[in-house]
N, C-alpha and C positions, 0 to 999 in steps of 0.2 A: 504494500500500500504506500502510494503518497506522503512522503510525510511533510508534515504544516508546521512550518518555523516561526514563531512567536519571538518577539522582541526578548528582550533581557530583562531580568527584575530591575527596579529602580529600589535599592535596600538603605535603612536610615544611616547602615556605614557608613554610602557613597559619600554622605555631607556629612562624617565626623560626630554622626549622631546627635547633630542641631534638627529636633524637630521641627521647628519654625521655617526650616529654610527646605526642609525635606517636604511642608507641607505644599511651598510652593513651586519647587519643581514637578512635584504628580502632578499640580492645580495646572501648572503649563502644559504639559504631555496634556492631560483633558484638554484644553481650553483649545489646543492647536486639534486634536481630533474631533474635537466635537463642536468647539463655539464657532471658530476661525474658519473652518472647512468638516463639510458633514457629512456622516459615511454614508454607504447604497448599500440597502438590502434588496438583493434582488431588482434592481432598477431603479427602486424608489426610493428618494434621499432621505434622510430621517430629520424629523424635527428636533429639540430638542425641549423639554422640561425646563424653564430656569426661573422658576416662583415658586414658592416663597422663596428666595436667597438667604442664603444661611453665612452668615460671617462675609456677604458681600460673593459671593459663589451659587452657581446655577446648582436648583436643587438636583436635577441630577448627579451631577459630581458629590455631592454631599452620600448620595443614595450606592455611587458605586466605591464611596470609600469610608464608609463607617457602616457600622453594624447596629443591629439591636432591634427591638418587637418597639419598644414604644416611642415611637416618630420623633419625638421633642428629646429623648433621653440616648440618642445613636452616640455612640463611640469612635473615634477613628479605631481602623481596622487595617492594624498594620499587612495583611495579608491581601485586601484587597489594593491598601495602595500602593503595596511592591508590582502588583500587575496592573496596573491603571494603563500600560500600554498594550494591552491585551485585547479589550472589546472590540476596538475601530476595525484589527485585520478580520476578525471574528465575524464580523458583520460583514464586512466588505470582500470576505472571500466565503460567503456562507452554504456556495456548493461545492467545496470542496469536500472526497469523501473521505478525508478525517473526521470531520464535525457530524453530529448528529440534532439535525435541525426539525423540531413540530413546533404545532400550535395547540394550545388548552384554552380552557375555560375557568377561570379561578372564578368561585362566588364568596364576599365576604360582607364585610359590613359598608363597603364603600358601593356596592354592586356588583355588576357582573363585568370579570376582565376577561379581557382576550390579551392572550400575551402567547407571544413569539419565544420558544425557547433553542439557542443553539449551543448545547454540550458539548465541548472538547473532554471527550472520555478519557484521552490517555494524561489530561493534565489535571484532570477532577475540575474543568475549571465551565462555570454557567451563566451564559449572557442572556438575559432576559429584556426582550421588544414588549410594546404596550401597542397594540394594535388598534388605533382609535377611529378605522373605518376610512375616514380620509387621510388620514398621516401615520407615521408609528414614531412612536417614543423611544430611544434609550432608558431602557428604566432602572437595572441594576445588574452587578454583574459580582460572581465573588466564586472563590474555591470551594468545592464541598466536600468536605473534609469528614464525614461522615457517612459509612459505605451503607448506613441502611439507604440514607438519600440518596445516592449514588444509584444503588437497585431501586431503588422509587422511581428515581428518573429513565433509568433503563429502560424499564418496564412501561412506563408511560410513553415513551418512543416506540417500543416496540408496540404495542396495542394502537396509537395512532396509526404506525405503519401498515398494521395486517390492516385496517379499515382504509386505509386509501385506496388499498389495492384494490 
């Protein structure tokens, strides 16, 4: 198989372990992927999310580098922003067949989402689209570091699969 080369981590070494300064190198790698110039999925350019702004930063960025269940209380995530250069090829090479690309239906408390999932299996690594009918969203992206998720996600790949066919 094909194999899909991925950028290099960007790790809080690189800058001598000044987070401050580490925050805003990831904030550039996003802001040139995603503000500056905006990826294609599949032909169609993506919009981006950037309201509310959180510390002066598009809430997506916010979404693909900290963690946590309650919205207002997210942590950075040093695991997500070592690969902050990840999602853009992710997206923008999303038929390559390394990646393993569906679409689901989340229902929560906010309504019914449609969101775009494209797995890189061999890096545990999950970019997740907000498919809003006319445009789709970057909406988050992070490592799954937990192999029941991991077969979660498999398994919902493979079950969209057998039904497309």
């Amino acid at each position: 198989m094909e194999v899909f080369e991925l950028p290099e981590l960007i790790e809080l070494n690189d800058v001598g372990g000044d987070f401050q300064k580490y925050l805003e190198e990831v904030y550039e790698i996003f802001k040139n992927d995603f503000v500056n110039d905006k990826p294609v999925f599949r032909g169609q350019r993506l919009r981006l999310k950037r309201h509310p702004l959180i510390d002066g930063r598009e809430y997506t960025f916010y979404h693909m580098t900290h963690s946590g269940d309650i919205e207002s209380e997210r942590n950075p995530d040093l695991r997500r922003m070592e690969r902050i250069g990840w999602p853009r090829p992710i997206i923008d090479s999303s038929d390559h067949p390394t990646l393993k690309v569906w679409r689901n239906i989340r229902r929560g408390q906010g309504g019914t989402k449609n969101r775009i999932l494209l797995f890189h299996e061999e890096e545990n690594y999950l970019v997740v689209l907000d498919d809003r009918g006319k445009y789709i969203l970057p909406w988050t992206a992070y490592l799954v570091e937990r192999n029941h998720k991991k077969r979660k996600l498999l398994k919902e790949w493979a079950h969209y699969n057998d039904r497309s066919r």
